[in-house]
PDB file with one MODEL, atoms N, CA, C and O in Angstrom:
MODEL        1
ATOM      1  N   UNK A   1      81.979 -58.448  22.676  1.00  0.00           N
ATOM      2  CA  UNK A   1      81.229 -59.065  21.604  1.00  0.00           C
ATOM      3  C   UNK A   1      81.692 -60.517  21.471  1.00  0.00           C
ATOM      4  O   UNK A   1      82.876 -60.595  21.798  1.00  0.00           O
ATOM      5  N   UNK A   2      81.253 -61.514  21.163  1.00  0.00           N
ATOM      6  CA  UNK A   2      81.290 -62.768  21.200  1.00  0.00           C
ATOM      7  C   UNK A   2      81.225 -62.765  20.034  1.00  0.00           C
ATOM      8  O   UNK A   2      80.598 -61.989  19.314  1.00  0.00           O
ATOM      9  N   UNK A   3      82.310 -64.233  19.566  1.00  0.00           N
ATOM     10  CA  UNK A   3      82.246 -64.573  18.090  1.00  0.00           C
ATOM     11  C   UNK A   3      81.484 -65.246  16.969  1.00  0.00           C
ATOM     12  O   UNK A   3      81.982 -65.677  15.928  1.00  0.00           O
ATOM     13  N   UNK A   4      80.062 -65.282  17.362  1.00  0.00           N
ATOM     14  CA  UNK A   4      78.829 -65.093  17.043  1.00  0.00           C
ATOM     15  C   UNK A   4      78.164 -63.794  16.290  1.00  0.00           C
ATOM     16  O   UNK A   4      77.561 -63.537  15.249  1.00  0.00           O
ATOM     17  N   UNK A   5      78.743 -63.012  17.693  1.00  0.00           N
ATOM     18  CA  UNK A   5      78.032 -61.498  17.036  1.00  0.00           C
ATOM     19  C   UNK A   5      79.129 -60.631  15.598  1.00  0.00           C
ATOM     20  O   UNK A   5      78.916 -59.944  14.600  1.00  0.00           O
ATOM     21  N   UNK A   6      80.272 -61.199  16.295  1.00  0.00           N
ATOM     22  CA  UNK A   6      81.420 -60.665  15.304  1.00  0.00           C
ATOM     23  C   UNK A   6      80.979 -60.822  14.099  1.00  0.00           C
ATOM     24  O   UNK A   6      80.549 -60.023  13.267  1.00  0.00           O
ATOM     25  N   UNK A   7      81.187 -62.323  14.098  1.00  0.00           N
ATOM     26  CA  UNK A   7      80.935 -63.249  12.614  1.00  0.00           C
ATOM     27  C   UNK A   7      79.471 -62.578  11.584  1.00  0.00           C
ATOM     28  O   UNK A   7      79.204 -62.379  10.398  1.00  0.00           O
ATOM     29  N   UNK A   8      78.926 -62.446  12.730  1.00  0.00           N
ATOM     30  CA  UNK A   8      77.809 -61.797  11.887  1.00  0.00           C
ATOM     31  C   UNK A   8      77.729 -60.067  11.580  1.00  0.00           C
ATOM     32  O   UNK A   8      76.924 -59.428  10.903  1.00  0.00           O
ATOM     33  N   UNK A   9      78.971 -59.602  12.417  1.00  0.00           N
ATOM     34  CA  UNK A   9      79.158 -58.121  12.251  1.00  0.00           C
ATOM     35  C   UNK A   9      79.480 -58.115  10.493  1.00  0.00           C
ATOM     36  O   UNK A   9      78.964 -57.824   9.414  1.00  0.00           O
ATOM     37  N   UNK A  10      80.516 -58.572  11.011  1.00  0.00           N
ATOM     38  CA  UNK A  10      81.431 -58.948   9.613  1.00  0.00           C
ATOM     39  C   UNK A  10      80.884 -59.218   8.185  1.00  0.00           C
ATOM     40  O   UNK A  10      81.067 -58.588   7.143  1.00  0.00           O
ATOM     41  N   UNK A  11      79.954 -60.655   8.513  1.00  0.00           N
ATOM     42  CA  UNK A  11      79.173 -60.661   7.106  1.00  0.00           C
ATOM     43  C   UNK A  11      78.105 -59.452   6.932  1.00  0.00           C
ATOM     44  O   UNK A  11      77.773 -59.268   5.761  1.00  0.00           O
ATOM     45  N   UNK A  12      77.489 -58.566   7.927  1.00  0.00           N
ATOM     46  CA  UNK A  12      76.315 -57.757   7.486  1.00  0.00           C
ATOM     47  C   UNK A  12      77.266 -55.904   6.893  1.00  0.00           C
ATOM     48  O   UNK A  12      76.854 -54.937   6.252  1.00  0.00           O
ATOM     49  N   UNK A  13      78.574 -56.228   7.534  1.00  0.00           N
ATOM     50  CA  UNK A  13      79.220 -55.301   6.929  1.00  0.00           C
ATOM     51  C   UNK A  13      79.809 -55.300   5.310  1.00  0.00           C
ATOM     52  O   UNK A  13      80.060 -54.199   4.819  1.00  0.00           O
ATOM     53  N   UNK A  14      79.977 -56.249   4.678  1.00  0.00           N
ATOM     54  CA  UNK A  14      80.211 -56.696   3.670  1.00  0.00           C
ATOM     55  C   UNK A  14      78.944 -57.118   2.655  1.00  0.00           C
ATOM     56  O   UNK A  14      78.988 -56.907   1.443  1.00  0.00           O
ATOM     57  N   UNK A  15      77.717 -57.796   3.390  1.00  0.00           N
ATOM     58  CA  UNK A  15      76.613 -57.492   2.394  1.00  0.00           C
ATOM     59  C   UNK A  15      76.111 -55.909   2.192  1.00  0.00           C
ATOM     60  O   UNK A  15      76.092 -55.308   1.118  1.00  0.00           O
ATOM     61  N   UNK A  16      75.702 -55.380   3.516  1.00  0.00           N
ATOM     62  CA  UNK A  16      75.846 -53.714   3.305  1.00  0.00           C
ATOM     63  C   UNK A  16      76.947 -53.037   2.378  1.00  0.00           C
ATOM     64  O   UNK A  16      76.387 -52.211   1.656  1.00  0.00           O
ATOM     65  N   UNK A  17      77.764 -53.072   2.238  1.00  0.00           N
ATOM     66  CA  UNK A  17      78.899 -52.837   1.023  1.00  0.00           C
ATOM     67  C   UNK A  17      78.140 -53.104  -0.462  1.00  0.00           C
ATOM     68  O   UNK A  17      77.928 -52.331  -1.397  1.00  0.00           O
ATOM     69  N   UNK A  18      77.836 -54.467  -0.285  1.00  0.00           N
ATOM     70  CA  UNK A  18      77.379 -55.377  -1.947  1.00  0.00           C
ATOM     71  C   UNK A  18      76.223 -54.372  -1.883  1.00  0.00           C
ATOM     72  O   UNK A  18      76.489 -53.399  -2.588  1.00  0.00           O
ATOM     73  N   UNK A  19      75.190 -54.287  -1.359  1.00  0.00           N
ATOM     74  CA  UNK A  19      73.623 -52.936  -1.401  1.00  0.00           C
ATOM     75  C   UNK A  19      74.569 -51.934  -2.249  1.00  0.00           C
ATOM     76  O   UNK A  19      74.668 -51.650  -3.443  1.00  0.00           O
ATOM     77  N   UNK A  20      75.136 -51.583  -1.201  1.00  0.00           N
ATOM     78  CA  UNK A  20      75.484 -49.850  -1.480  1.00  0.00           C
ATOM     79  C   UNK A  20      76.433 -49.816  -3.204  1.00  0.00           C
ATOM     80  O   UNK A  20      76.606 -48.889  -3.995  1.00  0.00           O
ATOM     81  N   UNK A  21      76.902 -51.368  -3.241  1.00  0.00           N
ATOM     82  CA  UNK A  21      77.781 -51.129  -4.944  1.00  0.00           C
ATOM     83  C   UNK A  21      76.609 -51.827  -5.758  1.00  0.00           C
ATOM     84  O   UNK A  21      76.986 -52.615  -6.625  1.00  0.00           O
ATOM     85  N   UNK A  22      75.046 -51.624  -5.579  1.00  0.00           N
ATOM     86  CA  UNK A  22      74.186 -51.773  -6.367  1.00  0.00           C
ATOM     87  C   UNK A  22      73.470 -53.139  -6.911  1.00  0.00           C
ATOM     88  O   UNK A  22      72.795 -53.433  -7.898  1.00  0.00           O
ATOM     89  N   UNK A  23      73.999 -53.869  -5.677  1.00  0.00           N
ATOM     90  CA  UNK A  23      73.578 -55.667  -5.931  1.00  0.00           C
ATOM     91  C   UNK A  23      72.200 -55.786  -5.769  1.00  0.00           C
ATOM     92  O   UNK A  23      71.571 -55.014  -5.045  1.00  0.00           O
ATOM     93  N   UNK A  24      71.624 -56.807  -6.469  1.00  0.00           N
ATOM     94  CA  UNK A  24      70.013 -56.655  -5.899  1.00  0.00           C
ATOM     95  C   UNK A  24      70.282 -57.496  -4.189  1.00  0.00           C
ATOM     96  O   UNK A  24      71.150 -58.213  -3.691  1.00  0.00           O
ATOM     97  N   UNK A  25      69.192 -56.990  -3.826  1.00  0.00           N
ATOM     98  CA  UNK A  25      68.639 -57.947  -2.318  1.00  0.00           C
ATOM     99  C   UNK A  25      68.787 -58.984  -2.389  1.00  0.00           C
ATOM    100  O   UNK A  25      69.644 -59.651  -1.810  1.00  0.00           O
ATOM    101  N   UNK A  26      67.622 -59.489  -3.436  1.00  0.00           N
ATOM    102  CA  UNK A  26      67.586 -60.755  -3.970  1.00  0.00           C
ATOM    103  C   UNK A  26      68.568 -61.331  -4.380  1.00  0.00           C
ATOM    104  O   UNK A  26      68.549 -62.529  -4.097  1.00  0.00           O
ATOM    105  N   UNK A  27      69.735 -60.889  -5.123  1.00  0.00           N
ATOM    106  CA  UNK A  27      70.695 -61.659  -5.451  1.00  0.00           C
ATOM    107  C   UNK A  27      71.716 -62.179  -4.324  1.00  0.00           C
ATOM    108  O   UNK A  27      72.224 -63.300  -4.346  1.00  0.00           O
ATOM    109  N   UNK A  28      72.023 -60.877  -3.000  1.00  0.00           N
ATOM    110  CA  UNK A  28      72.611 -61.229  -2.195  1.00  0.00           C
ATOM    111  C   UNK A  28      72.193 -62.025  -1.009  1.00  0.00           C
ATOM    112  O   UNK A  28      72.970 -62.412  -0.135  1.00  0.00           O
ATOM    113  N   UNK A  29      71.107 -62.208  -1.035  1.00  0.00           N
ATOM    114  CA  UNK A  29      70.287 -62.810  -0.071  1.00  0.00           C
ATOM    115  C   UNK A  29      70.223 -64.513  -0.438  1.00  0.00           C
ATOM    116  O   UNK A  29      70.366 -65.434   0.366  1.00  0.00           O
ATOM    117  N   UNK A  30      69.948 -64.611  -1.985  1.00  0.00           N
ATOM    118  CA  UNK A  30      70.453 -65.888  -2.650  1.00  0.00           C
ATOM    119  C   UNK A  30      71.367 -66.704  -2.309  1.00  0.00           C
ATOM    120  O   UNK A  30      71.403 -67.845  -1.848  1.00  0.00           O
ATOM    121  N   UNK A  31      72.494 -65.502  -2.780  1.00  0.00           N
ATOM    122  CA  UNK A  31      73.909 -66.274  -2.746  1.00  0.00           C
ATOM    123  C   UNK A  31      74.028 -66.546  -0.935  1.00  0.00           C
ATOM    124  O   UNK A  31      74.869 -67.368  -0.571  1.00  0.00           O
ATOM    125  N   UNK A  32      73.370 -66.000  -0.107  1.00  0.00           N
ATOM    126  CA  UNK A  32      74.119 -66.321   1.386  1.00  0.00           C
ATOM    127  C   UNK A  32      73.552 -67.570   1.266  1.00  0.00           C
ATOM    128  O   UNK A  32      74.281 -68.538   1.046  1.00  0.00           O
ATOM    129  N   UNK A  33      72.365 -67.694   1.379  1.00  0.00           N
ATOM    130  CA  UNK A  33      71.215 -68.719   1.268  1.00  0.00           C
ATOM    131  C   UNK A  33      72.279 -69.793   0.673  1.00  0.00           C
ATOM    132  O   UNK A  33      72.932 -70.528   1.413  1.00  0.00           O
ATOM    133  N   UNK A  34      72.357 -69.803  -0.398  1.00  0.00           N
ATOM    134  CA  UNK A  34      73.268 -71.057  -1.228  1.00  0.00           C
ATOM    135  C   UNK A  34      74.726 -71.159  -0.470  1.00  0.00           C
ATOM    136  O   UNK A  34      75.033 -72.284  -0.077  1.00  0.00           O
ATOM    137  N   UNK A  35      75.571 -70.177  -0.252  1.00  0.00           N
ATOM    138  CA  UNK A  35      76.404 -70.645   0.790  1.00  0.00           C
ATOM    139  C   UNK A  35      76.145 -71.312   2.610  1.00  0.00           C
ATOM    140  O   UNK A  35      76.864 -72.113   3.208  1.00  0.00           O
ATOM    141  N   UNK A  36      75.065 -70.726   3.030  1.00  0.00           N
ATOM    142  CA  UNK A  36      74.692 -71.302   4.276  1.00  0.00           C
ATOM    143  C   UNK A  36      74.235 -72.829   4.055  1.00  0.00           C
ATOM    144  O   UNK A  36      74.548 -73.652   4.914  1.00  0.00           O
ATOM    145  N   UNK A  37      73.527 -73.210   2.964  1.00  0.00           N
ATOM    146  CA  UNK A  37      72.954 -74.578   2.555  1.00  0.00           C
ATOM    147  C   UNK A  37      74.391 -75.689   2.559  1.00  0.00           C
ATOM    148  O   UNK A  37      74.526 -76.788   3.098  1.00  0.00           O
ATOM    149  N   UNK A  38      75.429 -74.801   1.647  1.00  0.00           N
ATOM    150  CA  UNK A  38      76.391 -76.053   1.423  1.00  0.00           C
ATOM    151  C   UNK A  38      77.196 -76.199   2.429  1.00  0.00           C
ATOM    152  O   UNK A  38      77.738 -77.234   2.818  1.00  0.00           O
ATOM    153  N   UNK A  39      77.290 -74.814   2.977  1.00  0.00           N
ATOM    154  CA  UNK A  39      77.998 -75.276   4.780  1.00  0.00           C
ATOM    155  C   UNK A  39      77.565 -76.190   5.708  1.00  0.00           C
ATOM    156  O   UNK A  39      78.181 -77.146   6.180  1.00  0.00           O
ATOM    157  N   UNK A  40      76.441 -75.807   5.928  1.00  0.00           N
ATOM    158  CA  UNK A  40      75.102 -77.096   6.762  1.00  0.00           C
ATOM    159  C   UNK A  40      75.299 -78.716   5.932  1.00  0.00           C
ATOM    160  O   UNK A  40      75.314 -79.753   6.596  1.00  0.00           O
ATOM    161  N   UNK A  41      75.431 -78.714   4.502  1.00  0.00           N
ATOM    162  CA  UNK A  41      75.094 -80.020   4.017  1.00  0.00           C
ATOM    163  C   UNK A  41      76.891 -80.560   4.515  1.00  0.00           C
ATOM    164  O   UNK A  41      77.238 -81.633   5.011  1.00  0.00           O
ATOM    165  N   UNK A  42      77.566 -79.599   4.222  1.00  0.00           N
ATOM    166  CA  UNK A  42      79.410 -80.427   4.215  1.00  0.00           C
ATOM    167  C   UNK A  42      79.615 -80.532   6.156  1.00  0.00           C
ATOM    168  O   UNK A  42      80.578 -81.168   6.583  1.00  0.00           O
ATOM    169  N   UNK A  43      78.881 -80.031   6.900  1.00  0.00           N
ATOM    170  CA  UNK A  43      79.493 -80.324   8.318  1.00  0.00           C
ATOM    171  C   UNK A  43      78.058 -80.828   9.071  1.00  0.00           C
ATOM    172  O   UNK A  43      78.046 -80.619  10.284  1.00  0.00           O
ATOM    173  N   UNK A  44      77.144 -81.310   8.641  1.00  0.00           N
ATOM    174  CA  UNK A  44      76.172 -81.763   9.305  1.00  0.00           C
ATOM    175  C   UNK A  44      75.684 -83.003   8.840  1.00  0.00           C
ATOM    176  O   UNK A  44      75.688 -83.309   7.648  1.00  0.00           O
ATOM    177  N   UNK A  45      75.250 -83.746   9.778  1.00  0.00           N
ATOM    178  CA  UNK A  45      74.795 -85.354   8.939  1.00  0.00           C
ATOM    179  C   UNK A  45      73.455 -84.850   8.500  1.00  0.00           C
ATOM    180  O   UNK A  45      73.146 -83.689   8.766  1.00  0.00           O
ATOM    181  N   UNK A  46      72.298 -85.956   7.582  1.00  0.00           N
ATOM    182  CA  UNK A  46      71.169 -85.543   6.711  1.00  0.00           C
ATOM    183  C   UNK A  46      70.319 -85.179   7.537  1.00  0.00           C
ATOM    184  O   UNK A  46      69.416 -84.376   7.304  1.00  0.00           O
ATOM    185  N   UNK A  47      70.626 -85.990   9.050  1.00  0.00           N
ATOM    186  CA  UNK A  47      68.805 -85.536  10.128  1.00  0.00           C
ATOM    187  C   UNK A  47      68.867 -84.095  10.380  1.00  0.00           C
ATOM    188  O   UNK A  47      67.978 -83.260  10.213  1.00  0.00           O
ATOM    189  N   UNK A  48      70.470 -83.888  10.957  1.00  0.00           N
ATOM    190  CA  UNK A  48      70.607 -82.420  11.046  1.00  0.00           C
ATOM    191  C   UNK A  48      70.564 -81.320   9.960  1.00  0.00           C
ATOM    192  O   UNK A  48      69.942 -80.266  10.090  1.00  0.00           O
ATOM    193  N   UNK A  49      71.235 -81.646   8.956  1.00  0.00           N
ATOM    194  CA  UNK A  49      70.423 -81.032   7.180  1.00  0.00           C
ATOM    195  C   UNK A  49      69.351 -80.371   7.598  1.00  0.00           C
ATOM    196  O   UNK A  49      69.182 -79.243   8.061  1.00  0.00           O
ATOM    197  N   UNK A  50      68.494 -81.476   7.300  1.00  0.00           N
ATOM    198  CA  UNK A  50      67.125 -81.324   7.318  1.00  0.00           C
ATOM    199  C   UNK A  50      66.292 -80.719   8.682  1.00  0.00           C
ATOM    200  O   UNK A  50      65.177 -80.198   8.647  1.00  0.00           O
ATOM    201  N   UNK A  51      67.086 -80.919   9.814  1.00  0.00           N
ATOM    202  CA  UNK A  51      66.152 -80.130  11.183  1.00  0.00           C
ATOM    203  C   UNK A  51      66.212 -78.821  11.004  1.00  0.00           C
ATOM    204  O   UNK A  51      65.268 -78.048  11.168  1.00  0.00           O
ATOM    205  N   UNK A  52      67.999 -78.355  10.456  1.00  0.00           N
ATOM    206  CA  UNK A  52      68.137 -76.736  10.417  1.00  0.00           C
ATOM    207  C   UNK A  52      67.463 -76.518   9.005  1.00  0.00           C
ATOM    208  O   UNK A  52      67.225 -75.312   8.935  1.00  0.00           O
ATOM    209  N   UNK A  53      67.164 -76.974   8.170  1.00  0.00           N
ATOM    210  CA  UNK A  53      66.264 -75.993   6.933  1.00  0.00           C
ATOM    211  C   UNK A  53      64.746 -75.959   7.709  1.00  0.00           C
ATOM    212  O   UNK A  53      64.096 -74.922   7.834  1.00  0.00           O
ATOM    213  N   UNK A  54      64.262 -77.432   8.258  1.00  0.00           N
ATOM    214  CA  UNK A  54      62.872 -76.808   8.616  1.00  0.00           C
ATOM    215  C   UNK A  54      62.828 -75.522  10.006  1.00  0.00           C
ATOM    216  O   UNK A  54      62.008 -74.613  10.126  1.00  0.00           O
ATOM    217  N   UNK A  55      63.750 -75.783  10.721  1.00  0.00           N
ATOM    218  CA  UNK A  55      63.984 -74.542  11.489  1.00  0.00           C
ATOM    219  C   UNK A  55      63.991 -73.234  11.267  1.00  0.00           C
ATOM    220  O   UNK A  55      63.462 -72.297  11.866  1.00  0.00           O
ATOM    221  N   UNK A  56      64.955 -73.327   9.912  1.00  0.00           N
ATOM    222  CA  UNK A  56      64.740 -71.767   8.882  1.00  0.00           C
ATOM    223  C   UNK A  56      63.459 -71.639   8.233  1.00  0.00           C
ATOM    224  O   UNK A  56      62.958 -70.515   8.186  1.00  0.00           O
ATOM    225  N   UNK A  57      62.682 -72.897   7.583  1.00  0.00           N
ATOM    226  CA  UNK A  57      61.745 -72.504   7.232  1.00  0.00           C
ATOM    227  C   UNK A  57      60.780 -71.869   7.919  1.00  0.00           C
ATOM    228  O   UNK A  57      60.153 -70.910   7.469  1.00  0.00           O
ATOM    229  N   UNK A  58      60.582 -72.468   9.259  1.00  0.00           N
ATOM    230  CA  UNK A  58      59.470 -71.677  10.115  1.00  0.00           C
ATOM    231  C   UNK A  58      59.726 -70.941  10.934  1.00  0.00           C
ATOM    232  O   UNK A  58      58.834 -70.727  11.754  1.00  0.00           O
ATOM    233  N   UNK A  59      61.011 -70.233  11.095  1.00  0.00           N
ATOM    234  CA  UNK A  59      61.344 -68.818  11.739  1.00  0.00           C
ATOM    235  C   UNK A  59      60.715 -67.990  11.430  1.00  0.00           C
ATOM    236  O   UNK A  59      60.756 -67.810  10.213  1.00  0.00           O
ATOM    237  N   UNK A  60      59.942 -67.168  12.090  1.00  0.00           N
ATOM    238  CA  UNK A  60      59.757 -65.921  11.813  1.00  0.00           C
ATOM    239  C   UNK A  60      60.936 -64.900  12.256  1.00  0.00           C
ATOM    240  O   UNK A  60      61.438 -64.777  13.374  1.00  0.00           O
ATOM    241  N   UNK A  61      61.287 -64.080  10.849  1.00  0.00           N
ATOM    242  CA  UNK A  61      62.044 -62.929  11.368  1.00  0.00           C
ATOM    243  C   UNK A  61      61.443 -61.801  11.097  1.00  0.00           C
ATOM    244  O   UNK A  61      60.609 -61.651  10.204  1.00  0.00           O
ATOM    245  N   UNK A  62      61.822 -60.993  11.823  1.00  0.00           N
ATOM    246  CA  UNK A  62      61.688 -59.371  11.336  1.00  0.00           C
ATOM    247  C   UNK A  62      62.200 -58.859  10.270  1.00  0.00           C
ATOM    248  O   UNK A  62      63.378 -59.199  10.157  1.00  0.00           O
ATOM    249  N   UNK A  63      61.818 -58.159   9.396  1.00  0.00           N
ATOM    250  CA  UNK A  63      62.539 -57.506   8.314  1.00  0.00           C
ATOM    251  C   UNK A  63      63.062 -56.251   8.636  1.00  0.00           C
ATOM    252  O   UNK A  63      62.367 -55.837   9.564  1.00  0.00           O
ATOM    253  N   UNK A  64      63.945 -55.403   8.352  1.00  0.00           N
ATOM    254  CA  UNK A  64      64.734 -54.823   8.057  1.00  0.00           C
ATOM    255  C   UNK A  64      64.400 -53.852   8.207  1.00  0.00           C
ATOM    256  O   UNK A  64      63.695 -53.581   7.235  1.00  0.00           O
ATOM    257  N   UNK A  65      64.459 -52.706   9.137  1.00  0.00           N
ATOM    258  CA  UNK A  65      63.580 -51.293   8.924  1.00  0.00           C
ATOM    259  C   UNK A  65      64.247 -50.080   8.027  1.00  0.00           C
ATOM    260  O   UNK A  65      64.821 -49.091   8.485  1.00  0.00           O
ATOM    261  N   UNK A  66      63.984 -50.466   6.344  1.00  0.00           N
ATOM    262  CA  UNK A  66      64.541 -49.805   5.665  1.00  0.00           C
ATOM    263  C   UNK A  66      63.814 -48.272   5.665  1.00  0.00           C
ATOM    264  O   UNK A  66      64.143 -47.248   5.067  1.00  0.00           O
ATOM    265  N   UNK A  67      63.015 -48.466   6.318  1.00  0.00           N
ATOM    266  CA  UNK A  67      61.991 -46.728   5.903  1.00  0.00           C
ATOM    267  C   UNK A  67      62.586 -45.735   6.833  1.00  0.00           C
ATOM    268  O   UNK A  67      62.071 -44.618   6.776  1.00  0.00           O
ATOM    269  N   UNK A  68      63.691 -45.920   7.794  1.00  0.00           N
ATOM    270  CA  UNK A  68      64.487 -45.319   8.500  1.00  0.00           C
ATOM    271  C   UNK A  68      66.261 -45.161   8.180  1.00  0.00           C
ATOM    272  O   UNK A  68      67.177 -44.804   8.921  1.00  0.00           O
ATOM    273  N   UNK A  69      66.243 -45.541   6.934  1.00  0.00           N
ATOM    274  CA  UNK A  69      67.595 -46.029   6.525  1.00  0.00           C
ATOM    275  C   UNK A  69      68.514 -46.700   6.920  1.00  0.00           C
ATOM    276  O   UNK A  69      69.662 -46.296   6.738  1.00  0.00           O
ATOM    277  N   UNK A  70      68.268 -47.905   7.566  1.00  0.00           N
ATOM    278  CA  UNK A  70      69.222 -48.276   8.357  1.00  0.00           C
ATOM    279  C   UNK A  70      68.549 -49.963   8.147  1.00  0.00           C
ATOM    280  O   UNK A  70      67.357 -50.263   8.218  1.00  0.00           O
ATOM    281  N   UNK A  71      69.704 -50.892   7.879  1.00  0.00           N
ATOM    282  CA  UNK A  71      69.431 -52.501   8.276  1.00  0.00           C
ATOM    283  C   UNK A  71      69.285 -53.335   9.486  1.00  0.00           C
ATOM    284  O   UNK A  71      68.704 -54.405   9.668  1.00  0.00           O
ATOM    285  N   UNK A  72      70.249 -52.244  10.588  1.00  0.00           N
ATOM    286  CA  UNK A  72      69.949 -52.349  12.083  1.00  0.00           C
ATOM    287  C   UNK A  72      68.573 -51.971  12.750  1.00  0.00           C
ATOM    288  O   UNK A  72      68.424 -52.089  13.966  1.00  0.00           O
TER     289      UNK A  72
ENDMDL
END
């Protein structure tokens, strides 16, 4: 596993935790959101800021196949 996939093991093991002790979606999905923003704004200059939010903005992702119980 590469420390890419780790890093992200790690955080989806710990938001899965916050679900299961009754956090909304929305709230945890927020707060990453607001921590990913101030990480990007403190180690990136403004062009780059701004390339990775419009990048996020027009990603399409897949959602979550909760109707099988599982976030994987």
């Amino acid at each position: 596993m590469n420390k890419a996939d780790k890093v992200y093991q790690e955080l989806l093991e710990q938001v899965l935790q916050m679900l299961r002790n009754k956090h909304s979606f929305e709230m945890v999905a927020a707060a990453l959101m607001a921590i990913a923003q101030r990480l990007y704004k403190t180690h990136l200059t403004q062009a780059e800021y701004e390339r990775i939010m419009e990048v996020a903005c027009e990603s399409d992702v897949k959602p979550y196949d909760l109707k099988n119980g599982t976030l994987h």
